[in-house]
N, CA, C and O of each residue as an XYZ file, in Angstrom:
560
protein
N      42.032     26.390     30.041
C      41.064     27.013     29.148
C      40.669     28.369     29.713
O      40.489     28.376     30.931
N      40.450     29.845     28.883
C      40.152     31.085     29.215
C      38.566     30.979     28.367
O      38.105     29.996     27.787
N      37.905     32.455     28.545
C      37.225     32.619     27.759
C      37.175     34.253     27.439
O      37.782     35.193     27.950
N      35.954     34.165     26.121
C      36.603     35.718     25.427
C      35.205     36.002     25.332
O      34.336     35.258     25.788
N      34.955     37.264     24.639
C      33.651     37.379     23.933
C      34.050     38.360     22.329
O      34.973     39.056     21.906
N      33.257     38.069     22.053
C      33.451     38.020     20.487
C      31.989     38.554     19.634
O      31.299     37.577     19.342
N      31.479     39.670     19.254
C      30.412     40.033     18.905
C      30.782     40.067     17.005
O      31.717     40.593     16.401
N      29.298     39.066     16.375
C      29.387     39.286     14.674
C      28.436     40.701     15.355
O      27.562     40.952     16.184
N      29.445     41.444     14.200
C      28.412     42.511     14.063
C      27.246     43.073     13.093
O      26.679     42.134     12.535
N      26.845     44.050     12.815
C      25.711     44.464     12.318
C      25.606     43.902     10.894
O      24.678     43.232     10.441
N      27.075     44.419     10.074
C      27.250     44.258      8.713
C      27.490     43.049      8.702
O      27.503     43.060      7.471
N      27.702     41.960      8.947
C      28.131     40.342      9.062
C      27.048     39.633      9.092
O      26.880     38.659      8.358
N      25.949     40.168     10.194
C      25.281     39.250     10.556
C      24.254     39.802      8.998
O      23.833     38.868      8.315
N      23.943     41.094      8.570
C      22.963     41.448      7.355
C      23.677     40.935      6.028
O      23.033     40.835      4.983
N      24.946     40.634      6.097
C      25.392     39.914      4.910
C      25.342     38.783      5.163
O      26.153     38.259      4.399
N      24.704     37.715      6.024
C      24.645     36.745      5.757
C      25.823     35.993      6.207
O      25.873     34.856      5.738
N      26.623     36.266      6.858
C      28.089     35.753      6.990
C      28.185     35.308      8.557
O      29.153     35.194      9.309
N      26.806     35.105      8.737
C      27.681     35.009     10.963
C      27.660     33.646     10.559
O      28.803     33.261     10.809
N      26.935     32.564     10.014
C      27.340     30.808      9.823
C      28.739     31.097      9.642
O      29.431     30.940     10.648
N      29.303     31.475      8.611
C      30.440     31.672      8.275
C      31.230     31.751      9.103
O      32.151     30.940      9.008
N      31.257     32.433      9.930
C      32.395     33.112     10.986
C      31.960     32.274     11.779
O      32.776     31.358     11.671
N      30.937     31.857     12.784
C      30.853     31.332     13.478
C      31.627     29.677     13.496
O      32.098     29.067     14.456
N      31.530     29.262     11.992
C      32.139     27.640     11.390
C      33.726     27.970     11.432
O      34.534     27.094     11.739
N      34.106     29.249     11.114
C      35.762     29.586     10.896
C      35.974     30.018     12.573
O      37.193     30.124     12.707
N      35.404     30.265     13.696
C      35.723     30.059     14.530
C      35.952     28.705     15.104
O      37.034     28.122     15.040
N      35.029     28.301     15.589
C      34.801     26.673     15.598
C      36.210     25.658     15.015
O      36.858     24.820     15.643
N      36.320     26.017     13.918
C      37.488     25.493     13.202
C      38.293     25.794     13.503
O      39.037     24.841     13.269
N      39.005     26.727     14.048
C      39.859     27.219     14.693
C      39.987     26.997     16.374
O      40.629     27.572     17.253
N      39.127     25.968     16.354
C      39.494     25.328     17.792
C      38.697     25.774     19.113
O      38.640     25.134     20.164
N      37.961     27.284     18.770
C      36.842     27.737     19.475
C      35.898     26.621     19.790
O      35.439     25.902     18.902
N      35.559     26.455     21.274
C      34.010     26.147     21.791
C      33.076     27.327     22.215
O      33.357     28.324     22.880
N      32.052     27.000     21.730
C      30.675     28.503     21.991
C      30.333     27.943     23.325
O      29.965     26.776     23.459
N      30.486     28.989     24.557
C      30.037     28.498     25.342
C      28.481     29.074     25.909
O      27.847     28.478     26.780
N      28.073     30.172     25.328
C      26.797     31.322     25.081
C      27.216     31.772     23.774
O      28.370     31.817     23.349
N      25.663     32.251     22.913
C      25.465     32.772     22.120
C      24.158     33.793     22.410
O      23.427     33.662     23.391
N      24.014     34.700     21.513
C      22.372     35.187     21.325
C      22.432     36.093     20.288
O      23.486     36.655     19.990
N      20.949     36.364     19.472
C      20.633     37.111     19.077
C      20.560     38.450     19.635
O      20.292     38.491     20.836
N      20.671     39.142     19.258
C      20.020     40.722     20.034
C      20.919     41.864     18.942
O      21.940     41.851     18.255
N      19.265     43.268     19.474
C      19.751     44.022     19.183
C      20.478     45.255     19.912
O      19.752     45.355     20.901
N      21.424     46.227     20.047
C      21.795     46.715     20.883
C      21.127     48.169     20.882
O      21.407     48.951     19.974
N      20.245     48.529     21.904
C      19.920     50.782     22.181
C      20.742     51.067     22.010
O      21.664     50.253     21.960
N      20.952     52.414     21.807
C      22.174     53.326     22.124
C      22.842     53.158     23.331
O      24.041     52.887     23.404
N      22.113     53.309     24.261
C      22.503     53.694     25.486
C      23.648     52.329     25.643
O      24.817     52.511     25.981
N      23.196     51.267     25.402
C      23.838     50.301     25.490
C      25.168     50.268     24.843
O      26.291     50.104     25.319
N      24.732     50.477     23.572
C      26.095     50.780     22.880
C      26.921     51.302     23.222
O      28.023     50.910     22.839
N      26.827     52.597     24.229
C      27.271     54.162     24.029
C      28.050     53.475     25.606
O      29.087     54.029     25.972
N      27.486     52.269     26.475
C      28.106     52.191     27.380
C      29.151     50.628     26.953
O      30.063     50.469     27.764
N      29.112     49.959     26.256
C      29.550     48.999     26.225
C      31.018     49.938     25.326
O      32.133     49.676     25.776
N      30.962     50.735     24.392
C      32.178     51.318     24.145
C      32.593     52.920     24.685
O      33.211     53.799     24.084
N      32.065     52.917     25.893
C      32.469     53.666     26.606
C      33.931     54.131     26.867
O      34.218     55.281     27.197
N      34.879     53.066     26.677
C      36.536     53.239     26.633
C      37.091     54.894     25.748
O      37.819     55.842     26.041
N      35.925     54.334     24.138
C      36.000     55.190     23.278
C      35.412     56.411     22.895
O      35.436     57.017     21.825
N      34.780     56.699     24.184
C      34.314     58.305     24.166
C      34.777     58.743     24.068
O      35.803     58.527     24.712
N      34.779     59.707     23.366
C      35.547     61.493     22.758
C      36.665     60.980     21.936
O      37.716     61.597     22.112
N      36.718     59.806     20.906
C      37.451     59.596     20.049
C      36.719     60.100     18.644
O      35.522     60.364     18.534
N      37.549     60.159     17.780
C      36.487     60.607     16.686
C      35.622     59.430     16.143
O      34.590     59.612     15.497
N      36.035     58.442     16.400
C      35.296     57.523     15.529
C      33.826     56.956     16.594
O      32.963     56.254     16.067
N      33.726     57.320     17.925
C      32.873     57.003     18.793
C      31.377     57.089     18.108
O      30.605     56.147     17.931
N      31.212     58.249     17.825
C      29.286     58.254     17.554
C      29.700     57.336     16.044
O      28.735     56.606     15.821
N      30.493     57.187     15.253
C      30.073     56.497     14.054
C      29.944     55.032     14.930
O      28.848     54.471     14.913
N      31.002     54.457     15.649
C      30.834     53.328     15.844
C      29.099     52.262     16.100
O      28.485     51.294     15.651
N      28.986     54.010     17.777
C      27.706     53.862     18.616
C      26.698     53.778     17.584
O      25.921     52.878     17.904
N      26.317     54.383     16.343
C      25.508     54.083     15.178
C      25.558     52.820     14.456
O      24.678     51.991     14.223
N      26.958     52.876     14.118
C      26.692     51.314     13.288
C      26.482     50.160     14.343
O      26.112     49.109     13.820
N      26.623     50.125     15.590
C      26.452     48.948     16.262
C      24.659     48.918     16.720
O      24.093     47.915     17.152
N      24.199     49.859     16.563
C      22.947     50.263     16.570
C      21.750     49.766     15.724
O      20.543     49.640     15.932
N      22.824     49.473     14.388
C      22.010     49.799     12.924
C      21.614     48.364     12.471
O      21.715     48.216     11.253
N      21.140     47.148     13.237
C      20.855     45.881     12.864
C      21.265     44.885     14.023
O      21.995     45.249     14.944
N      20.746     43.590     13.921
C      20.932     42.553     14.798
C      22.904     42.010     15.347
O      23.903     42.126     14.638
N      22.857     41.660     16.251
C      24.717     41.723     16.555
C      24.554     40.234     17.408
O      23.443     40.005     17.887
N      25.377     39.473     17.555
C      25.433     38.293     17.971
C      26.483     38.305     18.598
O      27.542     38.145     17.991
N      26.454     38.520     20.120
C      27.412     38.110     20.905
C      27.588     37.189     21.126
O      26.777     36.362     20.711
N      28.818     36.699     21.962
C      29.333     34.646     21.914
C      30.451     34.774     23.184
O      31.384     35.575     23.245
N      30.128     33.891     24.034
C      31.330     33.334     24.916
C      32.171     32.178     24.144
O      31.794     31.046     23.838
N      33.381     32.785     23.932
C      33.984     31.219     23.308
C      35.252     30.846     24.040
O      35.680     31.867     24.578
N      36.007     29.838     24.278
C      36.615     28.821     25.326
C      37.811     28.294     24.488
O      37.584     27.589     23.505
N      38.566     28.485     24.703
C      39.858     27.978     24.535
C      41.113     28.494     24.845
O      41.282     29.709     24.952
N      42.204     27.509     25.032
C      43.613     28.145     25.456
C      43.988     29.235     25.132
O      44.274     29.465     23.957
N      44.111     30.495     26.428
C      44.573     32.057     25.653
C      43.204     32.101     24.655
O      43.109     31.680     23.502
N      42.317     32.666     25.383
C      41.504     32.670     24.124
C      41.151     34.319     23.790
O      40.610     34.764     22.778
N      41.437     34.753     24.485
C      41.781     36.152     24.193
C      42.431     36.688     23.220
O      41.991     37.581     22.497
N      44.074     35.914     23.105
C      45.240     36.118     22.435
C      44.757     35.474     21.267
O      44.897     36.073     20.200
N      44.135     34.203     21.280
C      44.181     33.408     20.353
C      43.034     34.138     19.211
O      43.303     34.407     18.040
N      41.611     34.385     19.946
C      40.494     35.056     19.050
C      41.226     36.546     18.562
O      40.717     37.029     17.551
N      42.514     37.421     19.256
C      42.773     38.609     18.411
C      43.514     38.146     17.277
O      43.211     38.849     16.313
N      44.389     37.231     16.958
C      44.808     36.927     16.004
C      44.162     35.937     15.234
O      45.045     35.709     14.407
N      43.115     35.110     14.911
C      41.794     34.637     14.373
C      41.598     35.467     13.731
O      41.370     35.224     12.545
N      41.591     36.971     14.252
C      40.359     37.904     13.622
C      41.041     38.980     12.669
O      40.658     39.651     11.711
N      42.168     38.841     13.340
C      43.378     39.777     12.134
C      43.145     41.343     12.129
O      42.249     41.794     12.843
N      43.541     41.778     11.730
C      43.577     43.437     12.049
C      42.591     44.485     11.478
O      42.123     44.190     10.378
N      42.199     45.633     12.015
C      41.080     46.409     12.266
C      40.334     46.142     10.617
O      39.310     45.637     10.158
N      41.473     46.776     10.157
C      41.462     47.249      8.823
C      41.554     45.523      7.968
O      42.598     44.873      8.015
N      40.438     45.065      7.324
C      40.534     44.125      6.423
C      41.769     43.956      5.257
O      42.022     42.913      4.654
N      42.425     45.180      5.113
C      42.761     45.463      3.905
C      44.018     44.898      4.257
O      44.574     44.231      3.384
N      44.699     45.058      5.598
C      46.176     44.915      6.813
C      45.678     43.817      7.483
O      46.211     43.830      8.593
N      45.050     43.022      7.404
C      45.015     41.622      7.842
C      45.233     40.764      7.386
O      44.979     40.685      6.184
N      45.783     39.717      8.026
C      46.857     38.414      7.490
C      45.639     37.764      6.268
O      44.518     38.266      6.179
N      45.981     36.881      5.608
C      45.209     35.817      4.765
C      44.350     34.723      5.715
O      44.702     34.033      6.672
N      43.487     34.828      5.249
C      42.592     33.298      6.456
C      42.380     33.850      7.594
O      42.048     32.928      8.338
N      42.377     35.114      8.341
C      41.813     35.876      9.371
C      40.332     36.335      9.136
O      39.941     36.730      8.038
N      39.555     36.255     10.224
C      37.872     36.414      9.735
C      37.770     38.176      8.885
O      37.046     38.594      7.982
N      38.870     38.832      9.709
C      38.521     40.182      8.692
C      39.044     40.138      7.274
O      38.209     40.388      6.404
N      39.863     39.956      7.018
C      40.029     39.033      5.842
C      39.082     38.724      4.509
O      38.877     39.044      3.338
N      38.607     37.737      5.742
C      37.966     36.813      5.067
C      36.562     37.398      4.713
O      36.237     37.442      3.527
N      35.548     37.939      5.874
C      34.283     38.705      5.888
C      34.281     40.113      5.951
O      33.373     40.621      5.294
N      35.044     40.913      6.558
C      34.695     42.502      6.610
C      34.666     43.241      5.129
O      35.207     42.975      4.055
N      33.779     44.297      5.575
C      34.182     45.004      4.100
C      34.850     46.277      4.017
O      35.030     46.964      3.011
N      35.307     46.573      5.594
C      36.174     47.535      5.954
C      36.136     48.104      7.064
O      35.311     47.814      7.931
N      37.131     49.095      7.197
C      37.814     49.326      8.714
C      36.618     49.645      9.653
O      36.692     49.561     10.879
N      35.682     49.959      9.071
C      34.614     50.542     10.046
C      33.659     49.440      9.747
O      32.789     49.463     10.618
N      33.453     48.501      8.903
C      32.318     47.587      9.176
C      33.302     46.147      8.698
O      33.603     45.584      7.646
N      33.582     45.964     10.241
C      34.981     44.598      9.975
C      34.369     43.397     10.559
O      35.159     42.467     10.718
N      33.303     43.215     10.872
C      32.387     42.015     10.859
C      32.172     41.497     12.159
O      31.061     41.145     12.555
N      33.527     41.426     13.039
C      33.494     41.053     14.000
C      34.748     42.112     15.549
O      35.821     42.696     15.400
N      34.004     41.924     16.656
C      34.344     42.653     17.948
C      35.225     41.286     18.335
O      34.947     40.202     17.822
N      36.483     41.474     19.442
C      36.753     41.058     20.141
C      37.886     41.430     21.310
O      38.915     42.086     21.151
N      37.376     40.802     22.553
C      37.999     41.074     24.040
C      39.544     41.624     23.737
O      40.285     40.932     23.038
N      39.944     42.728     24.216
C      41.675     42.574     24.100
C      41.927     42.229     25.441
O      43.147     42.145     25.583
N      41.456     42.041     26.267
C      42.439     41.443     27.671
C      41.442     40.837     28.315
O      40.275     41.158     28.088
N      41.777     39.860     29.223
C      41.792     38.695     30.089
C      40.300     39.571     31.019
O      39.115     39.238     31.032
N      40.899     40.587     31.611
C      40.239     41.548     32.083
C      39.173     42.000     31.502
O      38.105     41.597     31.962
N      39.136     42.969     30.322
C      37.837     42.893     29.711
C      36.704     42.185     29.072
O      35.557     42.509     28.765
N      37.619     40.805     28.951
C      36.574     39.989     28.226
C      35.576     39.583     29.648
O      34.351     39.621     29.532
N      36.140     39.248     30.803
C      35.412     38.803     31.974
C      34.354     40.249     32.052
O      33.265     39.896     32.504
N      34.384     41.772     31.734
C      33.206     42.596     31.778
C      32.893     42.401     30.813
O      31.713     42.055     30.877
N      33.311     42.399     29.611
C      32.412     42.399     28.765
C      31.212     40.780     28.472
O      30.029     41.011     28.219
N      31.546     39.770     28.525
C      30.640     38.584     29.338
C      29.665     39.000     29.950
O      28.474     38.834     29.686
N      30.255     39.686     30.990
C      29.211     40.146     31.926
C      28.094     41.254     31.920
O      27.176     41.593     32.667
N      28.767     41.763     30.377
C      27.754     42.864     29.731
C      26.669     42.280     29.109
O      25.527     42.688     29.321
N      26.946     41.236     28.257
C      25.916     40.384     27.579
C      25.434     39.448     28.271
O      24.343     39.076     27.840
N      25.751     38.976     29.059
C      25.090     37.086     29.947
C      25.121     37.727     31.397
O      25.815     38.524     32.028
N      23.964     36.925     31.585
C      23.977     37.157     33.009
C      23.951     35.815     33.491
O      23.416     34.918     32.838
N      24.511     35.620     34.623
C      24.896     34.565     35.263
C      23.935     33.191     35.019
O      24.361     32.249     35.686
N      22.699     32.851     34.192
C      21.954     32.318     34.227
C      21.946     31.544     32.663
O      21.421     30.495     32.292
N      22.843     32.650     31.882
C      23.086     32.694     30.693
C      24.338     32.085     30.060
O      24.524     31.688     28.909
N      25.357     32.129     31.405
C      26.528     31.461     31.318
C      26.651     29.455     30.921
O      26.448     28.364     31.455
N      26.840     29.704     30.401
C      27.479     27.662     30.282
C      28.533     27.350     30.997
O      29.463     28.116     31.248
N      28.444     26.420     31.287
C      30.281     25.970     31.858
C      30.392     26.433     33.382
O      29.458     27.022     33.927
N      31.600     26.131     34.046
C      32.354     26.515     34.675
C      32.310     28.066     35.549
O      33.251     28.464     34.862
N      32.089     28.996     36.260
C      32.029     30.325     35.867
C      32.799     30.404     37.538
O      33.117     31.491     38.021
């Protein structure tokens, strides 16, 4: 078993859709091993997608992740990295498979409902961006 992190974001959680995603994870074989409410500062934002500074899409992102409540999640399962990027299907709702959460909830490339870890490696910082050791479940 690995683990990932996986944020509903702003537009998901204000449409009403994180039960949703959260049950189509789950179903998909996900265990939650942390959850929380919260909202994210800038500063926070601006460092958690730090990768993507000086891209063009950076300050839109750092805004919309800004702009309402976001629900980060530790979730647990085999490859769960590999397994939650293809769950979630591709950036763009429109180029994502059938039965993938973007798919299924986003309403587009820039408000696609849900974040997740691309490597083994980042998901262990990014965890560690949201939970602090006290916050963790399981195993660590």
């Amino acid at each position: 078993m690995s683990r990932t992190l996986a944020i509903i974001k702003p537009d998901a959680v204000d449409a009403g859709k994180a039960g949703k995603i959260l049950a189509h994870l789950e179903n998909a074989g996900f265990s939650v091993t942390s959850l929380k409410l919260t909202v994210l500062g800038r500063a926070q934002a601006r460092a958690f997608y730090a990768v993507h500074e000086g891209r063009p899409f950076y300050d839109e992102l750092v805004e919309f992740m800004t702009s309402g409540p976001v629900i980060p999640m530790v979730l647990e399962a085999d490859d769960a990295v590999a397994k939650l990027r293809e769950e979630i299907g591709a950036t763009d709702p429109a180029e994502a498979a059938e039965g993938t959460v973007r798919k299924l909830f986003a309403e587009s490339k820039g408000k696609n409902a849900i974040h997740a870890s691309d490597s083994d490696e980042n998901a262990a910082n990014e965890i560690a961006f949201f939970f602090s050791g006290h916050e963790r479940l399981g195993v660590w």
